[in-house]
N, CA, C and O atoms as a GROMACS GRO file, in nm:
protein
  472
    1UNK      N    1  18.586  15.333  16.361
    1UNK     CA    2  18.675  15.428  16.299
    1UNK      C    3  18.662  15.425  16.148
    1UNK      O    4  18.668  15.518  16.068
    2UNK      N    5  18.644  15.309  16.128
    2UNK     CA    6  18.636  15.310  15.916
    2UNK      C    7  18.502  15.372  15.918
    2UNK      O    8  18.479  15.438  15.817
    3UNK      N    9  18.404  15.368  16.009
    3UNK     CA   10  18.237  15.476  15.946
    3UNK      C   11  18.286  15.567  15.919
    3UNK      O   12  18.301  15.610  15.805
    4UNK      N   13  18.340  15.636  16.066
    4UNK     CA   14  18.382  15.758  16.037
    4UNK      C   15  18.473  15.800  15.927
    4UNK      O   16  18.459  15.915  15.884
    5UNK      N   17  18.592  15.700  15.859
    5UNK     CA   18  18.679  15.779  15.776
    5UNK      C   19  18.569  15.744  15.634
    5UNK      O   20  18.592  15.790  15.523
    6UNK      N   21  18.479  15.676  15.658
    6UNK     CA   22  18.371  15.688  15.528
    6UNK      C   23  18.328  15.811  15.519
    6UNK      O   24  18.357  15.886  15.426
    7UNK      N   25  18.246  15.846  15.628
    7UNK     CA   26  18.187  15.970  15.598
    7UNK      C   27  18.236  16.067  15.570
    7UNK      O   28  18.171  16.155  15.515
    8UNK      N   29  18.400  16.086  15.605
    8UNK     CA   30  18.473  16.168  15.595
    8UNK      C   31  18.492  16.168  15.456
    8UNK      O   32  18.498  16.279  15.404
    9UNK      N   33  18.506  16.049  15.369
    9UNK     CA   34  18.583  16.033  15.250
    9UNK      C   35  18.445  16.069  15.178
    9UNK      O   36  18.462  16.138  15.078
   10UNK      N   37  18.330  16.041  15.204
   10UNK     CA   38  18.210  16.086  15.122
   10UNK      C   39  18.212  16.251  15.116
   10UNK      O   40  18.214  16.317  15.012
   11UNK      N   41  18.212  16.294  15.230
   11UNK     CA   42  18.171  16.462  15.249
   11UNK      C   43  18.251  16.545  15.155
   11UNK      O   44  18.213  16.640  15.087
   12UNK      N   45  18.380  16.488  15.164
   12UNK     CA   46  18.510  16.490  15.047
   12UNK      C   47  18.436  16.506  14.880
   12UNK      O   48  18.430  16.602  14.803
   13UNK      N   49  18.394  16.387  14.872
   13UNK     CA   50  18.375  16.356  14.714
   13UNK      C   51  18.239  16.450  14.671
   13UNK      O   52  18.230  16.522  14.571
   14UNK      N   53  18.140  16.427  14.774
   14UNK     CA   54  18.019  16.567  14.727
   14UNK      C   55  18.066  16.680  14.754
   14UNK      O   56  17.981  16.757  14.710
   15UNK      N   57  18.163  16.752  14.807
   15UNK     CA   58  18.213  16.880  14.812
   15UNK      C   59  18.291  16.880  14.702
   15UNK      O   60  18.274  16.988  14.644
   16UNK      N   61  18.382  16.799  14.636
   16UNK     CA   62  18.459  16.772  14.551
   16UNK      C   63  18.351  16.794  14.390
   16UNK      O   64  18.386  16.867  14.298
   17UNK      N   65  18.254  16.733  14.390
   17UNK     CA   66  18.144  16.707  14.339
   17UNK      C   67  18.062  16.848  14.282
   17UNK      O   68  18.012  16.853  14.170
   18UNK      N   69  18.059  16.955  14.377
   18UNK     CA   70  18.010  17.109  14.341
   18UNK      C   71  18.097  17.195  14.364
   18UNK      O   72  18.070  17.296  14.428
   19UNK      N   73  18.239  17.164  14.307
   19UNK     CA   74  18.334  17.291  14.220
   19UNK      C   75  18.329  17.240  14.090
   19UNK      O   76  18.368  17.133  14.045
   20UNK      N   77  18.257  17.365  14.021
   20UNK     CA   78  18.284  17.306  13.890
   20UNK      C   79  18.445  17.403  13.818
   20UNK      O   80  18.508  17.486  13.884
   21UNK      N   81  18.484  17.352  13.646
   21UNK     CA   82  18.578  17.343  13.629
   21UNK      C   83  18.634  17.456  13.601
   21UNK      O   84  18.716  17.461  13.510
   22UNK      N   85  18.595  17.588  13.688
   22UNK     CA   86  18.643  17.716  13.656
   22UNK      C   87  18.656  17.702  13.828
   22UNK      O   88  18.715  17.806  13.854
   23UNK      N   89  18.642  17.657  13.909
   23UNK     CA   90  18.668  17.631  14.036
   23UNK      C   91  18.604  17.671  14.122
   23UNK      O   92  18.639  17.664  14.239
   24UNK      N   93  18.496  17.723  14.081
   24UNK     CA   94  18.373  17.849  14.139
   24UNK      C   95  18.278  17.693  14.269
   24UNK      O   96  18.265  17.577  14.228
   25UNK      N   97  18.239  17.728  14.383
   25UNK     CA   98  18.157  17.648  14.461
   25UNK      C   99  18.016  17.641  14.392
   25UNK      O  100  17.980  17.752  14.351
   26UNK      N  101  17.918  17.530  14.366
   26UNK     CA  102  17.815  17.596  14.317
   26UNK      C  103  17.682  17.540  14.439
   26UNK      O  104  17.563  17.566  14.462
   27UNK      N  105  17.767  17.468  14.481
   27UNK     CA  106  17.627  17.391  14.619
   27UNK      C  107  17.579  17.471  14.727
   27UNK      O  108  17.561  17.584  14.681
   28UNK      N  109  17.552  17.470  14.834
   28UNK     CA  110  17.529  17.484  14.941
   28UNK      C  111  17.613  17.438  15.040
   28UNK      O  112  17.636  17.320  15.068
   29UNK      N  113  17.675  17.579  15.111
   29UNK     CA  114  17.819  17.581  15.223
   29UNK      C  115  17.819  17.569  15.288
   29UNK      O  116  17.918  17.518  15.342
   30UNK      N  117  17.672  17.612  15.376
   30UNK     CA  118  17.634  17.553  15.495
   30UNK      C  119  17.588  17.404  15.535
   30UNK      O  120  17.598  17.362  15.650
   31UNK      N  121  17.541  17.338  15.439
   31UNK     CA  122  17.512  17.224  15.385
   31UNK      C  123  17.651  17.138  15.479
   31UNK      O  124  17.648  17.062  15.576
   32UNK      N  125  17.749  17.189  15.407
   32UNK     CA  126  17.822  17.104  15.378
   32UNK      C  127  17.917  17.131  15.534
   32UNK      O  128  17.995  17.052  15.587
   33UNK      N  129  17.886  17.236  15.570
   33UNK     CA  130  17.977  17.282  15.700
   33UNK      C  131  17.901  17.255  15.802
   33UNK      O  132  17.955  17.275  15.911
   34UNK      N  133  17.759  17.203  15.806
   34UNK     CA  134  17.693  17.159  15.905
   34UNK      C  135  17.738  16.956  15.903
   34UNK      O  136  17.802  16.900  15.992
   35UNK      N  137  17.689  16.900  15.797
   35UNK     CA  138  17.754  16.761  15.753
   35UNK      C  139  17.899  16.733  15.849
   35UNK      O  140  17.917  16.643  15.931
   36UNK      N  141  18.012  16.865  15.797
   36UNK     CA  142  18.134  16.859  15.866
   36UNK      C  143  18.172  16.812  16.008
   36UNK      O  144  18.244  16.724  16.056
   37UNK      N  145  18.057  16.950  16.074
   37UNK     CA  146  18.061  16.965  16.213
   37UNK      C  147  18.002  16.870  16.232
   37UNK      O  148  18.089  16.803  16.288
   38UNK      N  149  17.864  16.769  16.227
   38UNK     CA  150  17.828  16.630  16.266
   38UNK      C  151  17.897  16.576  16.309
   38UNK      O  152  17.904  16.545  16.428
   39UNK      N  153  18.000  16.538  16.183
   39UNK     CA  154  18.034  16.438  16.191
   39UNK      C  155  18.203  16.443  16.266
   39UNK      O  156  18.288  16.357  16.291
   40UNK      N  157  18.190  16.603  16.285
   40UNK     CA  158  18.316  16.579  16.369
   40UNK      C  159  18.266  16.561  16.524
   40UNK      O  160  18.322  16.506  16.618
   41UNK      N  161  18.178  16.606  16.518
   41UNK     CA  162  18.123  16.593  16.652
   41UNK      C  163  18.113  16.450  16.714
   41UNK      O  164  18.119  16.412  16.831
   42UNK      N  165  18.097  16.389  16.602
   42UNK     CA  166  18.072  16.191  16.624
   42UNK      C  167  18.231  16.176  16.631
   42UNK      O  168  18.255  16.093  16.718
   43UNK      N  169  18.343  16.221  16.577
   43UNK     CA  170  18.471  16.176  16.602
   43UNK      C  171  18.497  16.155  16.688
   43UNK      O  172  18.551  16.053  16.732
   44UNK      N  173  18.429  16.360  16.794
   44UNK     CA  174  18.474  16.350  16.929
   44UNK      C  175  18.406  16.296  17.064
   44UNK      O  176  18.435  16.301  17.184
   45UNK      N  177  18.289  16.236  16.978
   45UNK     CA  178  18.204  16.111  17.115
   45UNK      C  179  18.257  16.000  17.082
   45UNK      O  180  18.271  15.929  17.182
   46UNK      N  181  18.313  15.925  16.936
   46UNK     CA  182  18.369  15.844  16.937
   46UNK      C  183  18.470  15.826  16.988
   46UNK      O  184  18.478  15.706  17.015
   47UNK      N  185  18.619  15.920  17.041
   47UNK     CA  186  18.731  15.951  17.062
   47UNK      C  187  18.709  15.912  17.226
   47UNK      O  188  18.772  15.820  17.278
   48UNK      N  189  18.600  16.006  17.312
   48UNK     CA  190  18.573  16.003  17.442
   48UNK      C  191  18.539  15.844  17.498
   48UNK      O  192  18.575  15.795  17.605
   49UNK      N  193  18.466  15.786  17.399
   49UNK     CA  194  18.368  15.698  17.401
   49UNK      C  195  18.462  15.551  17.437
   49UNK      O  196  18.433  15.469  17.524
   50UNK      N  197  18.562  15.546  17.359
   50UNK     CA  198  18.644  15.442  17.260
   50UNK      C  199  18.784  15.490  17.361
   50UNK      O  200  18.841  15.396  17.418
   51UNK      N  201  18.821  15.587  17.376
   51UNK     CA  202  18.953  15.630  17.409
   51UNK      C  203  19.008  15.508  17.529
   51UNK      O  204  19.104  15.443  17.487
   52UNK      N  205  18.958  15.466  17.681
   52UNK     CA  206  18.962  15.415  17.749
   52UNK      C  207  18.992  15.258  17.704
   52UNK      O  208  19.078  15.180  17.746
   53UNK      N  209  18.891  15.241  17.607
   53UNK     CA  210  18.879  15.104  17.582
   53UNK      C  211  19.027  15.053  17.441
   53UNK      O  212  19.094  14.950  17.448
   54UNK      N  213  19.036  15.137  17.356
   54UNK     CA  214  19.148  15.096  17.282
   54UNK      C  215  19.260  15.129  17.378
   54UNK      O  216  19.331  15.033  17.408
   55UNK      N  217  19.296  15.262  17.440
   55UNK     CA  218  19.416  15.254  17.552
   55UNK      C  219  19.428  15.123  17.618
   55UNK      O  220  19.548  15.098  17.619
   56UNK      N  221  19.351  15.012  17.684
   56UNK     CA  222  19.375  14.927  17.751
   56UNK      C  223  19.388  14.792  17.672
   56UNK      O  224  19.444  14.692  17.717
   57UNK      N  225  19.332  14.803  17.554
   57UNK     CA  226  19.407  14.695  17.429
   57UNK      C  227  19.527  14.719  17.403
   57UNK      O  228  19.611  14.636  17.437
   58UNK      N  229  19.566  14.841  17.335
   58UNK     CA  230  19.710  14.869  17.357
   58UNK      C  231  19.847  14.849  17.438
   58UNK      O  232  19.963  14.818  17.410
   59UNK      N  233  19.768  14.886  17.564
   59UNK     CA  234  19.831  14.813  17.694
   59UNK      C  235  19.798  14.664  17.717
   59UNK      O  236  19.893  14.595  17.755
   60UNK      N  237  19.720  14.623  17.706
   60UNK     CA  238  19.736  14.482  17.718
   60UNK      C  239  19.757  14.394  17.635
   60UNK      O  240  19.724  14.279  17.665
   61UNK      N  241  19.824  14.424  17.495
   61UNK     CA  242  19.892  14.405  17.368
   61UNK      C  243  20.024  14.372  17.384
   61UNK      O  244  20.092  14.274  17.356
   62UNK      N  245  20.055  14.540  17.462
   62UNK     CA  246  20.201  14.550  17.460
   62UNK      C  247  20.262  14.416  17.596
   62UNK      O  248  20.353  14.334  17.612
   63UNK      N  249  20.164  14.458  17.651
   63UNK     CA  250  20.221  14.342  17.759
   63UNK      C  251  20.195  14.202  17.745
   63UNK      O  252  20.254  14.138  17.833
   64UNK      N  253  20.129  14.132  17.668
   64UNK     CA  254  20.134  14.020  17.603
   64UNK      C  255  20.273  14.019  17.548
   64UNK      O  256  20.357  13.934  17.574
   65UNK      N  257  20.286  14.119  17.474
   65UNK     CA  258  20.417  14.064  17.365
   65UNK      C  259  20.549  14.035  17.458
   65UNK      O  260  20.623  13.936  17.460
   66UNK      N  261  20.552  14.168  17.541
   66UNK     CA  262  20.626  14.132  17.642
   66UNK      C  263  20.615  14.026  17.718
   66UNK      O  264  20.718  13.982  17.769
   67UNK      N  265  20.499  13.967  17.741
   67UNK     CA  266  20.540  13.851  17.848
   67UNK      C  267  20.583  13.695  17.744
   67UNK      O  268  20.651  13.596  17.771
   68UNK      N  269  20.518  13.730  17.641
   68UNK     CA  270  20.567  13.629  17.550
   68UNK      C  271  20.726  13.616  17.481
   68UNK      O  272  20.796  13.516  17.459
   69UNK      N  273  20.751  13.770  17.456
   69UNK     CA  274  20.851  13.746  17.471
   69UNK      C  275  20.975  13.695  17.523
   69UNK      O  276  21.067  13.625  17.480
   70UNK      N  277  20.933  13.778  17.674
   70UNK     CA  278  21.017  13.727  17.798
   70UNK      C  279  21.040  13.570  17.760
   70UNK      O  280  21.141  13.521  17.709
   71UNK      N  281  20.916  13.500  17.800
   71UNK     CA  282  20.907  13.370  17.822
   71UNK      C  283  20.964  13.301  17.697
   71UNK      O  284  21.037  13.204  17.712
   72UNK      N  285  20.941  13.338  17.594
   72UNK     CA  286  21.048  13.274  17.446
   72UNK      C  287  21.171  13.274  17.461
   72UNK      O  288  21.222  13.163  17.440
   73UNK      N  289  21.270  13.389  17.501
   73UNK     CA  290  21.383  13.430  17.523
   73UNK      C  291  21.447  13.366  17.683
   73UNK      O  292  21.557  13.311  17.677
   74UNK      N  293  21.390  13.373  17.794
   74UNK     CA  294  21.484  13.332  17.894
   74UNK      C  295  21.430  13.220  17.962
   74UNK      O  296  21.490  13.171  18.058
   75UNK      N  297  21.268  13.154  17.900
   75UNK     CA  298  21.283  13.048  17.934
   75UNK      C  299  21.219  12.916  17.836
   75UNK      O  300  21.112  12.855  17.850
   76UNK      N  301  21.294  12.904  17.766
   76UNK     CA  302  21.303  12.841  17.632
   76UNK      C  303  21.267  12.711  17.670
   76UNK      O  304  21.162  12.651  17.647
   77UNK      N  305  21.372  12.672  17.736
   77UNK     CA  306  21.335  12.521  17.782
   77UNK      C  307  21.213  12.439  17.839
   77UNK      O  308  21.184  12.320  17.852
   78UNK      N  309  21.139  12.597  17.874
   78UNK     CA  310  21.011  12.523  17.944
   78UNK      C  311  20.850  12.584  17.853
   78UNK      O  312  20.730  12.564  17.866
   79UNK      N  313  20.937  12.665  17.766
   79UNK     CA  314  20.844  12.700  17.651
   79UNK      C  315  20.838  12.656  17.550
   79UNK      O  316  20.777  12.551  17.526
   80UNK      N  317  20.909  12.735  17.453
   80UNK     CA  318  20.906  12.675  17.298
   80UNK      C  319  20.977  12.568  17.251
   80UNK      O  320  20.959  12.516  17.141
   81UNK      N  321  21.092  12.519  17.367
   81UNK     CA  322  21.164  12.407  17.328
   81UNK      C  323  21.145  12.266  17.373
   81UNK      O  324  21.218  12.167  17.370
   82UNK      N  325  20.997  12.294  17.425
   82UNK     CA  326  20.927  12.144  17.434
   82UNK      C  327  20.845  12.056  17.334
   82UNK      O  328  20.825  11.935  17.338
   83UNK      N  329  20.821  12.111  17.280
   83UNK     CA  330  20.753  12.024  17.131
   83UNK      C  331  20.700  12.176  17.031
   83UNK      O  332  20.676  12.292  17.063
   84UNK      N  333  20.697  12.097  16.892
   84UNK     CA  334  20.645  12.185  16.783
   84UNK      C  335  20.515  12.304  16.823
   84UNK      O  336  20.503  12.426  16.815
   85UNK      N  337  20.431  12.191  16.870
   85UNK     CA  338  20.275  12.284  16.898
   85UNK      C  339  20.300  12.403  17.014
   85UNK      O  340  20.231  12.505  17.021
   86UNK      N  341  20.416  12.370  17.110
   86UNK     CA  342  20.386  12.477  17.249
   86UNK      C  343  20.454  12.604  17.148
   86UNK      O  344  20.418  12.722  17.156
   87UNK      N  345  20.581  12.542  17.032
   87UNK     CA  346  20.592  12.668  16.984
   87UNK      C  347  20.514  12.718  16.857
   87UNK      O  348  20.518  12.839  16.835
   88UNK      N  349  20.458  12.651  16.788
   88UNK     CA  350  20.372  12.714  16.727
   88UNK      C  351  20.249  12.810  16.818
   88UNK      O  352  20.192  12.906  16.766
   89UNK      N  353  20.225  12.767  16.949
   89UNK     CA  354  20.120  12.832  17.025
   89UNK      C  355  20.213  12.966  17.063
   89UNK      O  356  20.177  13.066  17.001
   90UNK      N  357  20.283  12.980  17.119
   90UNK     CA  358  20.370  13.086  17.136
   90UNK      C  359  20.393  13.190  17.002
   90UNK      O  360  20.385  13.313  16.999
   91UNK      N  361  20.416  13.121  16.923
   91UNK     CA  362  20.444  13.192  16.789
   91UNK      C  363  20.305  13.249  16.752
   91UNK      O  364  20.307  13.370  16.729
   92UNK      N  365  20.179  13.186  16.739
   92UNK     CA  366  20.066  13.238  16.679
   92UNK      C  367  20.053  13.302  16.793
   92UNK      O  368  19.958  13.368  16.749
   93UNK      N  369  20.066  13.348  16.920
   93UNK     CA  370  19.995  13.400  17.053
   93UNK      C  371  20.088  13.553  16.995
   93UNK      O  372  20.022  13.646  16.949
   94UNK      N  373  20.208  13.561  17.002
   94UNK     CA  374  20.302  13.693  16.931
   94UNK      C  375  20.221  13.747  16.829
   94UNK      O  376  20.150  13.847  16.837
   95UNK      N  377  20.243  13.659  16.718
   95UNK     CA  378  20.154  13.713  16.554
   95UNK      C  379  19.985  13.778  16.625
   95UNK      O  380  19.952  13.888  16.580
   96UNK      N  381  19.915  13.732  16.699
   96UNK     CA  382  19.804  13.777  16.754
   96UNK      C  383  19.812  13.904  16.832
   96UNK      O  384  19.725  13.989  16.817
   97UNK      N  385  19.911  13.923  16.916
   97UNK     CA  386  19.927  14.047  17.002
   97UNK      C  387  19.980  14.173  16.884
   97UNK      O  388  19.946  14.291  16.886
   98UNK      N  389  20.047  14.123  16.811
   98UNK     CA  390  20.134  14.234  16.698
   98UNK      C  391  20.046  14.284  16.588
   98UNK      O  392  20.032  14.402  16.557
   99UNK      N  393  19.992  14.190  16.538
   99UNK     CA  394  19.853  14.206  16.478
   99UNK      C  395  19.721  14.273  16.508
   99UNK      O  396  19.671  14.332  16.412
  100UNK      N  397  19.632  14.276  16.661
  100UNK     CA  398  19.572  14.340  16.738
  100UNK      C  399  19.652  14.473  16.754
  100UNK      O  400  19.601  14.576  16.709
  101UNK      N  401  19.781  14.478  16.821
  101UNK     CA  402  19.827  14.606  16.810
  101UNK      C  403  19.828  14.713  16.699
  101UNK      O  404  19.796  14.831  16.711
  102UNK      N  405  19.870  14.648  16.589
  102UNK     CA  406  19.885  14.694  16.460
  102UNK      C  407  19.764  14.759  16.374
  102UNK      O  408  19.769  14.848  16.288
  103UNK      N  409  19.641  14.678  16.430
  103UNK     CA  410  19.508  14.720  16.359
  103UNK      C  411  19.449  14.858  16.473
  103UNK      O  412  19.430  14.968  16.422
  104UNK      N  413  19.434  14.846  16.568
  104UNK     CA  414  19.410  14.980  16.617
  104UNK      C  415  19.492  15.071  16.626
  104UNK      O  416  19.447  15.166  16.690
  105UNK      N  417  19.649  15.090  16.570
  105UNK     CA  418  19.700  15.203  16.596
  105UNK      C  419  19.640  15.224  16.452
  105UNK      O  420  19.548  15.305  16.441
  106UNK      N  421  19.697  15.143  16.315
  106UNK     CA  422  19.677  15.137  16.159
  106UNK      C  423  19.499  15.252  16.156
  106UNK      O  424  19.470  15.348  16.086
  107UNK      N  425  19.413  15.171  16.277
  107UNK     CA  426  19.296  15.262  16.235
  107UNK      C  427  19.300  15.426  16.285
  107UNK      O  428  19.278  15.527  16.218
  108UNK      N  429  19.329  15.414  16.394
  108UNK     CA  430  19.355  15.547  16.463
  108UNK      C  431  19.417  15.670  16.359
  108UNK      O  432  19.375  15.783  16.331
  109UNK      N  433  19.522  15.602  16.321
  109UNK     CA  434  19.626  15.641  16.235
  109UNK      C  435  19.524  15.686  16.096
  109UNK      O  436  19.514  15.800  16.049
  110UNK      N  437  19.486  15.618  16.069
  110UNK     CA  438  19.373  15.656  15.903
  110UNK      C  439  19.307  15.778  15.930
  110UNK      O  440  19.290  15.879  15.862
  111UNK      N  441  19.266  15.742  16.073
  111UNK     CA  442  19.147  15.823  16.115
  111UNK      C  443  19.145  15.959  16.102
  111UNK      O  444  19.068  16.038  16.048
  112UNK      N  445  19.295  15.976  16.194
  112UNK     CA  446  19.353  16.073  16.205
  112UNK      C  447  19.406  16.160  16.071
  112UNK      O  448  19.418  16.281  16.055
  113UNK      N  449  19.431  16.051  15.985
  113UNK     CA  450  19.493  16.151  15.854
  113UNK      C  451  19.377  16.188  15.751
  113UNK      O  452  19.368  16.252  15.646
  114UNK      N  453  19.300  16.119  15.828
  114UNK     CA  454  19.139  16.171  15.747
  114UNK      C  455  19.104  16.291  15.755
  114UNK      O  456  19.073  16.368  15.665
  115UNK      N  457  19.115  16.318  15.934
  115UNK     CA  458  19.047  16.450  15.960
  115UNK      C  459  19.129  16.560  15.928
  115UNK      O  460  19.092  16.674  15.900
  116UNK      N  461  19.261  16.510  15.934
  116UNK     CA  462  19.370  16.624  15.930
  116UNK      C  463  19.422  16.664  15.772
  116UNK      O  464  19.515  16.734  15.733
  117UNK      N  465  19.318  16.588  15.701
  117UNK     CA  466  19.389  16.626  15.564
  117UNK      C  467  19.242  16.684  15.494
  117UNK      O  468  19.261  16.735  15.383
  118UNK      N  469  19.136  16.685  15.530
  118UNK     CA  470  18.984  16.730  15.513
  118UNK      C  471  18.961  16.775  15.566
  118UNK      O  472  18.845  16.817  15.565
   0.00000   0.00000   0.00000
């Protein structure tokens, strides 16, 4: 997902690159509307490609947290309240699921405001 919001952010800066300062286009449009379509085209094999496989991180994110949770909350005594390390392992196992979650929506999310704002 960051190639893609590269290329996106490049196609940006050379289109950006041939308006000059009376605002007139001076490059080549097709150029730049063929570049476009590429690379949207790679979004949407990436999207097809990827879709399955981040959906089931997601899901199996969310259900980590949940089961970690669970197990922090109703059964304490046989989790985190047996020595320092089972809860530090519990604690870094959370920070890991929230974190994993956080980076593929965070990219999705870029991705998305890439295409939708270019």
């Amino acid at each position: 997902m960051s190639v893609l919001n590269n290329q996106f952010h490049q196609l940006n800066e050379d289109f950006g690159k041939c308006i000059d300062s009376a605002g007139e286009f001076t490059g080549n449009f097709e150029q730049f509307r063929r570049r476009h379509q590429a690379i949207s085209r790679s979004v949407r094999e990436a999207d097809r490609f990827l879709m399955m496989s981040i959906g089931a991180n997601c899901c199996c994110q969310v259900a980590t947290i949940i089961v970690v949770l669970y197990s922090a909350i109703f059964h304490r005594e046989d989790t985190i309240s047996l020595d320092l390390e089972s809860a530090e392992v519990y604690i870094s196992w959370l920070s890991f699921g929230v974190f994993c979650l956080s980076l593929a929506a965070g990219q999705a999310i870029m991705l998305n405001h890439t295409v939708s704002v270019h």
